[in-house]
C-alpha positions in Angstrom: -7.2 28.1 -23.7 -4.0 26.2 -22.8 -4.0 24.2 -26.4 -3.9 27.2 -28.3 -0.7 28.0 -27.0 0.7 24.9 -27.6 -0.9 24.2 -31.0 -2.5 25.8 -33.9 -4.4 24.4 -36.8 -1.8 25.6 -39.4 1.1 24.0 -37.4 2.7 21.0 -39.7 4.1 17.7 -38.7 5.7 14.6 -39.8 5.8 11.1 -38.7 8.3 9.0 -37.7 8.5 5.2 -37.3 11.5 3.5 -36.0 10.4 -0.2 -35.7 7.3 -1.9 -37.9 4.3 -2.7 -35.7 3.2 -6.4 -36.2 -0.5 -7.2 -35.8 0.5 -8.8 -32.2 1.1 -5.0 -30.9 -2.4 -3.7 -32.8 -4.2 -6.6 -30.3 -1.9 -5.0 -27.2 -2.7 -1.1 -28.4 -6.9 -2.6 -27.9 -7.1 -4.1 -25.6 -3.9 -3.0 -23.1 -4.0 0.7 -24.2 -7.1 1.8 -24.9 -8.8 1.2 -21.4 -6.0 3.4 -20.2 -6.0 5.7 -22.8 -9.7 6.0 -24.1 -10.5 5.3 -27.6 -9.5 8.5 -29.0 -6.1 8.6 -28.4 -5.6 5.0 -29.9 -7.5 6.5 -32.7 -4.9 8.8 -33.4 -1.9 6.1 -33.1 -3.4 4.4 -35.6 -4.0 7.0 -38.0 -0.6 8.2 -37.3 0.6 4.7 -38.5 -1.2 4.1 -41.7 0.3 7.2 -42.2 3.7 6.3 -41.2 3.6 3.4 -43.4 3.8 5.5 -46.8 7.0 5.1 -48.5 7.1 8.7 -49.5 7.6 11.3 -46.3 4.9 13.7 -46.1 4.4 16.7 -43.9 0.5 17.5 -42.9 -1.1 20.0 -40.9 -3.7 19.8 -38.0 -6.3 20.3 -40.2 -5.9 17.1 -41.6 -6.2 15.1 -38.3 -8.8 17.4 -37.2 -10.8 16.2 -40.7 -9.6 12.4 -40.8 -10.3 12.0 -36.9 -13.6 14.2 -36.8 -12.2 15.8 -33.5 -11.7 19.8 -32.8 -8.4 20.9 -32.1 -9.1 20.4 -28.1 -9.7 16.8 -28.3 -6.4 16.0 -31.0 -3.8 17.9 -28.6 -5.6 16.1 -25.4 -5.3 12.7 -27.4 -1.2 13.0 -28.5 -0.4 14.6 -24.5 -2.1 11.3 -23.6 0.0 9.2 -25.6 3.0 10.9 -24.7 2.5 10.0 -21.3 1.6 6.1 -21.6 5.1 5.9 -23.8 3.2 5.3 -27.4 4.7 8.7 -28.6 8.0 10.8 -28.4 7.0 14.4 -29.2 9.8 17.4 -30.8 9.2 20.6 -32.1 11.0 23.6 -34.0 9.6 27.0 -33.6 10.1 29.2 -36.3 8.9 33.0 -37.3 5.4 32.1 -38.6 5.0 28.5 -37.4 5.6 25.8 -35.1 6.7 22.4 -37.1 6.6 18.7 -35.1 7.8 15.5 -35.4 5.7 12.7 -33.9 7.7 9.5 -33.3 5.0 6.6 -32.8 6.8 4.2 -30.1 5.9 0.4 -29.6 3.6 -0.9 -27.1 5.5 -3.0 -24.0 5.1 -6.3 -24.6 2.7 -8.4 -22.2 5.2 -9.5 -19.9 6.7 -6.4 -19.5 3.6 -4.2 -19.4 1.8 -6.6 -16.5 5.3 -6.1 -14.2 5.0 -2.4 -14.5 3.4 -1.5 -11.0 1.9 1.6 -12.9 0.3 0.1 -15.6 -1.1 -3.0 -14.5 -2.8 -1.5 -11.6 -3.8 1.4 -14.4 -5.3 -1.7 -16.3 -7.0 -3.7 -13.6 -8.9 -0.6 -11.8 -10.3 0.3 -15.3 -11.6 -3.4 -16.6 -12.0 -5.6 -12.9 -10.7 -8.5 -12.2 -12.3 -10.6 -14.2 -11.2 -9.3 -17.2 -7.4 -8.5 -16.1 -7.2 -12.3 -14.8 -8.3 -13.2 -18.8 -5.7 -11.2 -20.4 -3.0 -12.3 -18.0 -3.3 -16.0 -19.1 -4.3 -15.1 -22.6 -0.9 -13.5 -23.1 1.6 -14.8 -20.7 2.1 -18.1 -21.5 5.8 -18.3 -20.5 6.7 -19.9 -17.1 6.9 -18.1 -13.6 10.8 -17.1 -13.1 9.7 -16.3 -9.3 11.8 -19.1 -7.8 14.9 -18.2 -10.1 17.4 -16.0 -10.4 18.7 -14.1 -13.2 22.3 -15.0 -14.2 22.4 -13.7 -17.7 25.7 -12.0 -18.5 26.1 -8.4 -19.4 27.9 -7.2 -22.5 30.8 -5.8 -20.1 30.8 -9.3 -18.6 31.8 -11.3 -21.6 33.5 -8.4 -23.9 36.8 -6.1 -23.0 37.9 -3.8 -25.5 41.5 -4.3 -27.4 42.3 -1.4 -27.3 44.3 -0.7 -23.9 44.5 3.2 -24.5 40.8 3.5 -23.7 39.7 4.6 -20.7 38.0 2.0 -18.4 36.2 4.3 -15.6 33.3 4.5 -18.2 32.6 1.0 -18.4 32.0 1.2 -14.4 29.1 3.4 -14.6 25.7 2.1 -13.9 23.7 4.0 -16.6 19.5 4.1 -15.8 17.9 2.5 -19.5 15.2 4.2 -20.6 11.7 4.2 -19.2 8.9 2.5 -21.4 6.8 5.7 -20.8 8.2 9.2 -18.9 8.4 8.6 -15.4 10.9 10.7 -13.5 11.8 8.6 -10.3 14.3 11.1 -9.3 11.3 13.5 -7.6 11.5 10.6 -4.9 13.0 11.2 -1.5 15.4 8.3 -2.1 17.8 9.4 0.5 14.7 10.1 3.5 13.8 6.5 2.3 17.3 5.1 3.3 17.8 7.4 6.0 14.9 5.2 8.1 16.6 1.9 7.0 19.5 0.0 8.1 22.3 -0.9 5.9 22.7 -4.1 7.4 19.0 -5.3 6.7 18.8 -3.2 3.4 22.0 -2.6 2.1 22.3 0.7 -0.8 23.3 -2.2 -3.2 19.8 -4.2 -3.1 18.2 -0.8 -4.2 19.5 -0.7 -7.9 17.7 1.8 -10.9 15.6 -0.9 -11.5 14.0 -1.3 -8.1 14.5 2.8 -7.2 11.9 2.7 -9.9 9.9 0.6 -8.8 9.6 1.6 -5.4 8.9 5.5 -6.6 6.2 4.2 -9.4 4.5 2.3 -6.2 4.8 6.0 -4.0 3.0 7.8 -6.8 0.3 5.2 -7.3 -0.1 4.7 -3.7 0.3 7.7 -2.6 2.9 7.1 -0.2 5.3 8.9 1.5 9.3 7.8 1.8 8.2 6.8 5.2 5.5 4.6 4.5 8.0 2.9 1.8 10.2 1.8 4.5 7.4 -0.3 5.7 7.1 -2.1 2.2 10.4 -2.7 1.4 10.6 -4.1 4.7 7.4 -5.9 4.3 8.7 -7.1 0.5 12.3 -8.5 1.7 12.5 -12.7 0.8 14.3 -14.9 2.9 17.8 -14.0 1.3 16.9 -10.0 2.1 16.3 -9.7 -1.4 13.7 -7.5 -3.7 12.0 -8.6 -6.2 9.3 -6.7 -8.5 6.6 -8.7 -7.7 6.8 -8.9 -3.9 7.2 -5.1 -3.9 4.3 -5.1 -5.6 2.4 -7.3 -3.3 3.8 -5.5 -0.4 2.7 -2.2 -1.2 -1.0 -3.4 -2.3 -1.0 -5.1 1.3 0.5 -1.5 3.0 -2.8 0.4 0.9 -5.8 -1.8 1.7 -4.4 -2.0 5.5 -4.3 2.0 5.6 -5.8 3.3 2.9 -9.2 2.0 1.7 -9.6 -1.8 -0.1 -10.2 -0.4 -3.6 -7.9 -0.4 -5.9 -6.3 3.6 -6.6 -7.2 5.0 -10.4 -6.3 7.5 -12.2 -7.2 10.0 -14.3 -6.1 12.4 -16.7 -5.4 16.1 -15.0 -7.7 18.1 -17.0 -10.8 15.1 -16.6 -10.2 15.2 -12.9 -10.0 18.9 -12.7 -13.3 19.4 -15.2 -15.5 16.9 -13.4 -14.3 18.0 -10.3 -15.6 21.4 -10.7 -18.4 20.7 -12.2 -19.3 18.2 -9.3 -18.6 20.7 -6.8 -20.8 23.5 -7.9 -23.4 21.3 -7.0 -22.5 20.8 -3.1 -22.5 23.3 0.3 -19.1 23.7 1.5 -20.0 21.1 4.3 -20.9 19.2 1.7 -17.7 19.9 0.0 -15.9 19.3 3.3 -17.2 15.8 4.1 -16.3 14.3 0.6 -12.9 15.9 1.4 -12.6 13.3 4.7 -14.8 10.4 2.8 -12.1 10.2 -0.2 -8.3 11.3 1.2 -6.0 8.9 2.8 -5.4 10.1 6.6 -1.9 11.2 6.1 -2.8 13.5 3.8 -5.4 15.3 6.0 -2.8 15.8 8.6 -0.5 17.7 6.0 -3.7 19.7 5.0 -4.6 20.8 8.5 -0.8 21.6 9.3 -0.1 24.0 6.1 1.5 20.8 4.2 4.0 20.4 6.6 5.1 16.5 6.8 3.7 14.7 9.6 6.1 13.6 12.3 6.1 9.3 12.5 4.3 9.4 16.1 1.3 11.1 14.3 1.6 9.0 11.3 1.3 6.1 13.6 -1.8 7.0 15.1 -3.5 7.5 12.0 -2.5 4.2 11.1 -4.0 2.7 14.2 -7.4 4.1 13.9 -7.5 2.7 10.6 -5.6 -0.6 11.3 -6.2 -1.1 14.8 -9.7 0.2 15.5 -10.9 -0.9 11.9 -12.1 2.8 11.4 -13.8 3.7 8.1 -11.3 6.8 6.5 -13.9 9.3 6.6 -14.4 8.6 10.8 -11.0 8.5 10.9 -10.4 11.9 9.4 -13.4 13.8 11.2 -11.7 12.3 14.9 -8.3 13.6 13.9 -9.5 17.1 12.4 -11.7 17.1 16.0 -8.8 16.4 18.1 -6.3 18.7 16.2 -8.6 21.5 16.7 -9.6 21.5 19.5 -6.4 21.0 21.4 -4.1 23.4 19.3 -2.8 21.8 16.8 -1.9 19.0 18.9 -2.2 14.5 18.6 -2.0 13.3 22.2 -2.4 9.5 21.9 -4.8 8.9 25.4 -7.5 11.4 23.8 -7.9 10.1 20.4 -7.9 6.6 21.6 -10.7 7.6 24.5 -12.6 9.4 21.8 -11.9 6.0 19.1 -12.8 3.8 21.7 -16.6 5.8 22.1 -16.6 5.8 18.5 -16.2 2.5 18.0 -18.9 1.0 20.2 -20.9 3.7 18.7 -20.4 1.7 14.9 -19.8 5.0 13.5 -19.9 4.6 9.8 -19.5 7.7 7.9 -17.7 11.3 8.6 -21.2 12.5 8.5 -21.8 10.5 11.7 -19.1 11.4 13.2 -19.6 15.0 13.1 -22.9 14.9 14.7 -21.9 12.7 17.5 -18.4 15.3 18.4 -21.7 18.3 18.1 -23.8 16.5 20.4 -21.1 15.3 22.8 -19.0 17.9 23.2 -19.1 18.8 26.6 -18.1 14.9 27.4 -15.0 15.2 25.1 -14.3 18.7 26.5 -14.3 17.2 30.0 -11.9 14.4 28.5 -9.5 16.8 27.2 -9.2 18.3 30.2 -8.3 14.9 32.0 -6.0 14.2 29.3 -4.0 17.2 29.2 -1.9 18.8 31.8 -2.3 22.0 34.2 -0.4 24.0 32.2 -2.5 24.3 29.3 -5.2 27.2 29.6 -8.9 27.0 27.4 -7.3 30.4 25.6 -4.8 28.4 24.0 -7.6 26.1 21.7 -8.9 25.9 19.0 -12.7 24.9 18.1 -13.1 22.8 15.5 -15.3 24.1 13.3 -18.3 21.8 13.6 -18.0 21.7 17.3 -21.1 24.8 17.1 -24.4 24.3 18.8 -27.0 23.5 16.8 -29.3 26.4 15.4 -26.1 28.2 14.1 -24.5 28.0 10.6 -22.1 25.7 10.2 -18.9 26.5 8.8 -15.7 24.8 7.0 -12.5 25.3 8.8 -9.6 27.5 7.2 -7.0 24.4 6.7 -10.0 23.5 4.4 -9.7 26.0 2.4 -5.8 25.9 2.0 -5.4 22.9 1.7 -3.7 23.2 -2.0 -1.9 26.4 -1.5 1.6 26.2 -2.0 3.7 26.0 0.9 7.3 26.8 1.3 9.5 24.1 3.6 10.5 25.1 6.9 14.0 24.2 7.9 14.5 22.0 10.7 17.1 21.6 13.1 19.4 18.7 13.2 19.0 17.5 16.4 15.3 17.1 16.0 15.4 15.1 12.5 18.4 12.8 14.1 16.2 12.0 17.2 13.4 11.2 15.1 15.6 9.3 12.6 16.4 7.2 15.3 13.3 6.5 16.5 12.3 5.2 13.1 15.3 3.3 12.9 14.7 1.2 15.9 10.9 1.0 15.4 11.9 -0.7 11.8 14.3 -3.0 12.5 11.6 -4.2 15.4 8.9 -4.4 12.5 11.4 -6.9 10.5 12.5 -9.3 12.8 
């Protein structure tokens, strides 16, 4: 098991703790933290505290969690990875020839203000308690007056101090240097430069996109699920009157962007090895049809394209008509994904606009609901769409060239789940692609953009 490796009964530790916690930040561990967290983990801050608080430095082993907390050795590694991740602990360790040695450095909770403008942890907070409860703590704890309408002037240290000494050098003071996140978050895995590549400097200039709002804007792709395409429409979507981002419209602009495309509940999380346990354990229960449909009830439609084209990005004419089935036609996600799997697959891999729209439009008047509905109707009316596709596409293309999609089979057969299905989370390695093709498309976006913000 994957804890065993990383931790052993025997292994000691010690305890670290740079700033006192006041009773304010025990009310913000309950009832901020632990809905995220679960009551474990807190458990184990706590304990780690009273512990902390000794004026005599001890070193323990994991036995002595295990006994005080009443948990195997499972649950205390899950528990500390989990506060590791919300920012509540900085983890080190020392190998040595018969044993591992730790230091756990308990870190303070954010403050309320801080913690309700983190796009991560706010939206974390509201999908696990509702609104109800999220509105309470809100005005419980942030009393202070809305600073939307102002504007930060506060002076930097380099602003009012210069050192004496001329012999220093000065190029250092001129760096911008990122603070430190509240909790790990590496913003730097987003595509910051395919972002700005679809954006023009005159509406968004490189300088409006400081550390602060790159991180923002790549906490808001992870929770969003979002692609450095589908950014460009928020920051667009989130510019004030001055052409100016701000947190909170960001925020606002992205939440818009997800109920439009996506689905009007809010996203949650969950920690990798829940999702991955529950998700088995659900799965052994379903047919692979079964499996199949939940697949197009739950993703977002950009990410069914990528799975049925080996994870390759979509091109923005694709993304687009996803985006209008879902937008335009008001199309429930799991009808949305069975009509483009349908039209994908049966017309080699290919999107044309005229046939999805013909098929939408049937689909449509036929109040399709679910992907379960859908399916049945593209079974029963296949013929019709065949004769469509045929209208729709040029002389050129020969019936040898399709594919069938796989639940285009008469009835009386056995059904079966096509083979993008089943690789859909294989790894994939990038395909290179030539200049002139990414510049034309560039472009294209470009233009398309700077229409979409006038």
């Amino acid at each position: 098991m994957v804890h065993f490796k990383e931790l052993q009964p025997t292994d000691h530790f010690e305890i670290t703790l740079p700033h006192a916690l006041s009773a304010n930040e025990r009310q913000l561990l309950t009832l901020f933290y632990q809905p995220l967290t679960g009551a474990e983990p807190i458990s184990l801050y706590l304990t780690l505290w009273a512990e902390a608080e000794s004026y005599m430095p001890q070193q323990y082993n994991h036995y002595y969690l295990m006994h005080v907390l009443s948990m195997p050795l499972k649950k205390v590694f899950e528990a500390r990875i989990a506060l590791e991740a919300i920012g509540l602990m900085r983890t080190w360790r020392k190998d040595s020839t018969n044993e591992r040695h730790f230091i756990y450095e308990l870190v303070k909770p954010l403050d309320a203000p801080s913690f309700f403008k983190d796009p991560l942890l706010s939206m974390f907070l509201f999908s696990k308690i509702g609104e109800g409860a999220y509105r309470k703590l809100r005005q419980r704890f942030l009393i202070q007056p809305s600073k939307e309408q102002y504007e930060e002037v506060t002076r930097t240290f380099i602003d009012v101090y210069r050192p004496i000494n001329q012999s220093l050098p000065h190029d250092g003071l001129q760096e911008i240097i990122a603070s430190q996140a509240d909790y790990p978050f590496y913003y730097e895995q987003f595509d910051f430069s395919l972002l700005q590549a679809g954006l023009s400097e005159q509406l968004i200039p490189s300088a409006t996109l400081t550390v602060k709002t790159r991180e923002t804007i790549a906490k808001l792709a992870f929770l969003y699920q979002l692609t450095p395409l589908q950014m460009q429409k928020v920051v667009i979507q989130a510019l004030d009157e001055q052409n100016k981002l701000t947190t909170d419209r960001l925020k606002r602009a992205a939440a818009d962007y997800y109920k439009l495309t996506v689905s009007t509940e809010a996203p949650a999380m969950a920690k990798i090895f829940d999702k991955k346990a529950s998700e088995a354990l659900h799965m052994e229960n379903l047919t692979k049809e079964q499996e199949l449909l939940q697949y197009l009830e739950t993703t977002p439609p950009i990410q069914v394209l990528r799975d049925i084209n080996n994870g390759k990005e979509p091109i923005p004419s694709s993304i687009q008509i996803a985006e209008d089935l879902v937008i335009k036609y008001s199309m429930p996600i799991g009808v949305a994904n069975v009509l483009l799997e349908y039209v994908m697959l049966s017309t080699d891999m290919k999107l044309p606009k005229n046939y999805v729209e013909k098929i939408a439009d049937h689909w449509n008047r036929k109040q399709l609901k679910t992907a379960k509905e859908a399916m049945d109707l593209a079974r029963q009316e296949r013929d019709k769409y065949t004769k469509w596709k045929q209208e729709s596409t040029t002389s050129k293309q020969t019936a040898t060239s399709q594919r069938k999609p796989a639940y285009n089979r008469k009835n009386g057969r056995d059904e079966q789940v096509p083979d993008w299905f089943y690789k859909r989370n294989e790894q994939q390695q990038p395909e290179k692609e030539s200049t002139v093709d990414f510049e034309q498309e560039r472009l294209k976006i470009l233009q398309k953009l700077n229409g979409a913000g006038e």
